[in-house]
Every structure is written in structure tokens, then in C-alpha cells.
Phi, psi and omega in degrees: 000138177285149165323139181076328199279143169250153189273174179262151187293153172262129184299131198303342177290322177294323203262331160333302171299313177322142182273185198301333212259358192269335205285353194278293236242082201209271220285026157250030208212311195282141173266171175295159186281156172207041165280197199268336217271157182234115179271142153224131227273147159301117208288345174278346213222140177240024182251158161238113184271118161264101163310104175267130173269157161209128199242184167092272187211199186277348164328322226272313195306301167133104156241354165315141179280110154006277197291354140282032164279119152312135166306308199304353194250359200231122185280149171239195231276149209255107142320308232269354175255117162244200195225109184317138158281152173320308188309335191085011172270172159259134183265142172218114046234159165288146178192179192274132002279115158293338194239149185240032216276308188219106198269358166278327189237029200237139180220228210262119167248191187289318220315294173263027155286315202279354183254316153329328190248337137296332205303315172309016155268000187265159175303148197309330196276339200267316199324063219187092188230113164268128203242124162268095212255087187233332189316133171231129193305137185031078152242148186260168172305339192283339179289350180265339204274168175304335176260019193278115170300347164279336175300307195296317198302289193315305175292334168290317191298298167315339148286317185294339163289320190269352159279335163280014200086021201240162162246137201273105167254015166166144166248132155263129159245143150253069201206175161128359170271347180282012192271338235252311234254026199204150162312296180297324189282312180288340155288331169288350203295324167339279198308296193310331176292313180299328188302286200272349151310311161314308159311315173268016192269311203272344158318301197266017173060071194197058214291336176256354183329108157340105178244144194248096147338134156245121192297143155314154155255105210299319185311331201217027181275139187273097179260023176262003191280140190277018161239021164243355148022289179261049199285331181282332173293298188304325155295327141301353184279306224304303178290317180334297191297302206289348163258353221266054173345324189282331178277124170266152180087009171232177156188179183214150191275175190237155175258331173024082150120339188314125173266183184246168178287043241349036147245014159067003180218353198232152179271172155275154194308323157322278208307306178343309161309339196271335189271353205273324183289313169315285207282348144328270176327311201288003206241313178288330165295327149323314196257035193021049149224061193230150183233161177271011161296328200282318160317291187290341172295315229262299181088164168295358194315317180262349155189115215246201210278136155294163218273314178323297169003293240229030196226103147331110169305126154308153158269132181266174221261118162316306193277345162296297206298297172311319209273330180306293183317266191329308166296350164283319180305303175307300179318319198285310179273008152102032167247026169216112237192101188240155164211000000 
């Protein structure tokens, strides 16, 4: 290390998992940062924000209750994290609700656990992480694909950010229950995620940007409700992609072990810090800046089997598998348009 530099602290949400006695020999475990992304600052603004886009439904948007949070559990608020406004401004400090998609009900999502378990990790000069807030409550995928008003909605919020000083260094996604209740949209669902992974790498001019994936919760999803029917196919599109070694530059967090909000459809504010913490690891592990003592110390706590593992998949249907095929075609060529 050069003479004056301090090394960074290992972040408390990361250190939580760790036992106590592990925790002294955490900053002699972090390496220099070494992702792809480079900020460079707005000649108006004299901060630079690593930008999180975060997208997809209401898991990602947030529906954990607020008002269950134990105070002793709940960290309190980080200048150095804001949260984009509708206005296009940064709000600082970021706090719950990050979303404005449906203000009766959007509470604690992963978003800003997940920025909490990074920042300290950004180089000392950087250390400035803005979270961008496009997830919308029941939206289906087709709204995601390029030509989809949330899509087009997510890439404006990402220019206005990066007019603000900021750089797009990662997306979390979430989505895929509005999907679940017909065969076909779920066979299909692969192709439209690898679809919209493509789209927005070639929109926001960013062919390697980090996309971080989230399994459903699988575990604890009614799969007797007839709109979640296929939760296990799409959640398997889900892990395919988020393992697919040829796509670079993805992965997917595990739901593994997550409770629900008592509705069976939603995570609860607990597990939500836990998954915001998943797609943490999975996002510094992309971005080399994890070594493999710190791995090994760390254990599996953060990423633990995914939840797809441990659930039998349907086999889909030869007349699913047709009707599938055929509706990625129609879709692609812009004759199937849900809003």
C-alpha cells in the first residue's frame, strides 16, 4: 500500500455475516478496486456517483414493511448514498421507500442494502453510490423488452443521472412473477431476459455493464395460485441466464432460505436486506474486488445454492414449447405488445 493510503473497512452489512473474531482481519482481505466501469465527473458537479440502475417488479421496488424493522437493525443514513428523484435530482441521504412506483404500498426493498455493502468498496475518492428507482409493481417483461415504456422510462432516468454526474456501474433486476401464469410467456421468458439484457447494454452504450439477476421466491411463492403456474419455469429461465458463462457480466443472487411478507408473494423487510446483500457479493465478485481469503472466510453466507436447486421444475408440454417458440417470434417482431 502507498505511504497516507488507508485501506477500506469492510462494510457492516458484509461484517454481520462474519463471526466477531474474524472481524479485525477484514481489512487486510480487500484488494484495490478493479472494475471496468471509470467515473468521470460533470464539468457542473463536483462529485462522481456510481450509478445503480435497478429495475423489474415489486420484489426489486420493495414491499417489505417499513414499520417491522427492529430500530437495533436498521443502519443509519450514509451521506455518501443517494437515491435519483422523479425531479432528476439526487436525494441525500437515500432511505425507504427508494420507489415511487405505488406510494401506498412500496416499502423495503434489496436496493439500498445493497449499496450499504458496497460503497465501502469503491475506491476512497469514489465513494458516492446513486440508486435509480424504474422497478414498477406488476409489470410483466414485455414492458422491459426495447421497445416497453418501462424500458424506455429506466434509460431516461439514466441519462439524467449521468447528466448529473453520475456513471452507470450496475443493474439489479428482479422480475418475472408477472409472468408466471400461462406456459407460453414462461417459456418464453429466457429468450425476453437474455432480450432485455441485450437492450439496455446497447441503449446506454455499455456492452459490459454488471447485471445482477434475482431467483423468485421460489420457496415461498402459492404455485397453487393460477397466476403463479409456472414460477418454477421462469425461475429457472431466470437461473439459466444469470449461469450462462457466454453472457458476460451477469449473475444471479439466490432467494435461498428468504421469507415473505405473510402474502406469500412478496420478500419481507428482513429477507430483502439479505438479498440486497446476495446481490452485493454477486456484484463485487463480478468486479474483481473480492480475493479468495475473503471468500473463503465469508463462506457461503452470501451465497448460498440457489433456491431453483431445491424445488422440482414442470417439464413443459411439446404444445407449450410450440406456442412458446412462436410467441418469442411474434414478440421480437413487435406484433405482441402488452402494457
Amino acid at each position: 500500500a502507498q505511504s497516507g493510503s488507508m485501506a477500506p473497512q469492510l462494510p457492516a452489512s458484509l461484517l454481520s455475516c462474519l463471526p466477531i473474531r474474524l472481524a479485525t482481519l477484514m481489512s487486510w482481505l480487500l484488494i484495490p478496486s478493479q472494475g471496468s466501469v471509470s467515473p468521470v465527473t460533470n464539468s457542473e458537479h463536483d462529485e462522481v456517483w456510481h450509478m445503480f440502475l435497478l429495475a423489474g417488479q415489486s420484489n426489486m421496488a420493495g414491499r417489505g414493511s417499513i414499520s417491522d424493522r427492529s430500530p437495533s437493525t436498521v443502519a443509519p443514513p450514509d451521506k455518501r448514498i443517494g437515491v435519483l428523484g422523479e425531479d432528476g435530482a439526487w436525494k441525500v441521504p437515500a432511505q425507504h421507500p427508494l420507489h415511487y412506483d405505488k406510494p401506498d404500498v412500496a416499502g423495503v426493498g434489496p436496493g439500498l442494502e445493497f449499496a450499504r455493502a458496497i460503497v465501502d468498496f469503491l475506491p476512497v475518492g469514489e465513494q458516492r453510490l446513486g440508486l435509480i428507482p424504474a422497478a414498477f409493481g406488476g409489470s410483466e417483461i414485455a414492458r422491459w423488452m426495447e421497445d416497453g415504456d418501462l424500458f424506455q422510462a429506466a434509460v431516461k432516468q439514466v441519462r439524467r443521472g449521468r447528466a448529473a454526474g453520475g456513471v452507470l456501474s450496475g443493474i439489479l433486476w428482479h422480475q418475472g412473477e408477472s409472468d408466471c401464469a400461462n406456459e407460453t410467456d414462461a417459456l418464453a421468458y429466457e429468450h425476453r431476459l437474455r432480450g432485455v439484457i441485450s437492450s439496455f447494454r446497447h441503449e446506454l452504450v455499455d456492452p459490459n455493464v454488471p447485471m445482477i439477476l434475482g431467483e423468485l421466491g421460489i420457496q415461498f411463492l402459492d404455485l397453487a395460485d393460477p397466476l403463479l403456474t409456472y414460477a418454477k419455469l421462469v425461475n429457472q429461465a431466470i437461473v439459466k441466464t444469470g449461469s450462462d458463462a457466454t453472457v458476460v457480466n451477469v449473475a444471479v443472487a439466490s432467494s435461498a432460505g428468504l421469507e415473505h411478507n405473510s402474502d406469500h408473494l412478496h420478500f419481507s423487510a428482513a429477507a430483502a436486506d439479505v438479498l440486497g446483500r446476495r446481490y452485493a457479493w454477486k456484484w463485487l465478485k463480478l468486479t474483481g474486488r473480492l480475493n479468495v481469503s475473503l471468500r473463503t472466510l465469508i463462506g457461503n453466507s452470501l451465497e448460498p445454492p440457489l433456491a431453483d436447486l431445491s424445488r422440482r421444475l414442470d417439464t413443459p408440454t411439446e404444445a407449450g414449447i410450440a406456442a412458446s417458440r412462436a410467441a418469442s417470434s411474434n414478440f421480437l417482431a413487435g406484433s405482441s405488445t402488452r402494457t
